[in-house]
C-alpha positions as CSV (number, residue, x, y, z in Angstrom):
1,X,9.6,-4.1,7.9
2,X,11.4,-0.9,7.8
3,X,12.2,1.3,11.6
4,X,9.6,3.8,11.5
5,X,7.3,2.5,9.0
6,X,3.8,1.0,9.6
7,X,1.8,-1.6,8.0
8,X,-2.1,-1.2,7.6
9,X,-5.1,-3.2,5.8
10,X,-8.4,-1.2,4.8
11,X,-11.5,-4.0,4.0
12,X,-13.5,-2.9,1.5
13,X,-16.8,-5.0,0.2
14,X,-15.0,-6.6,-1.9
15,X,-11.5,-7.3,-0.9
16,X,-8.7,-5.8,1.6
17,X,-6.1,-3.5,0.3
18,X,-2.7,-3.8,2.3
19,X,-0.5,-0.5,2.4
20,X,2.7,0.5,4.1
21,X,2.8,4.4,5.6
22,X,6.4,5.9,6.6
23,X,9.5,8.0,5.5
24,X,9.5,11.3,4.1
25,X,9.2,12.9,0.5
26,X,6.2,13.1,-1.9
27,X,3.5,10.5,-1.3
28,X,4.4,7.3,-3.9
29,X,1.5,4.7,-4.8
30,X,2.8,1.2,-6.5
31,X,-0.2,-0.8,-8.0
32,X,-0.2,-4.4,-8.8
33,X,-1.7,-5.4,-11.8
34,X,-2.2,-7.6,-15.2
35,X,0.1,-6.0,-17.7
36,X,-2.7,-7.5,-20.6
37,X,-5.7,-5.4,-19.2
């Protein structure tokens, strides 16, 4: 992992969603995905 940046897991009822908080700038979200749906 990257100095200064900070893993976390939120469980939901369904299944845990794994994110990575640091740097600076403008918030950036990445979602995984099937490219057919």
């Amino acid at each position: 992992m990257f100095e200064g940046f900070e893993q976390q897991q939120i469980k939901t009822s369904g299944t845990t969603i794994n994110l990575v908080k640091g740097g600076s700038g403008p918030p950036l979200l990445l979602l995984h995905g099937y490219p057919q749906t």
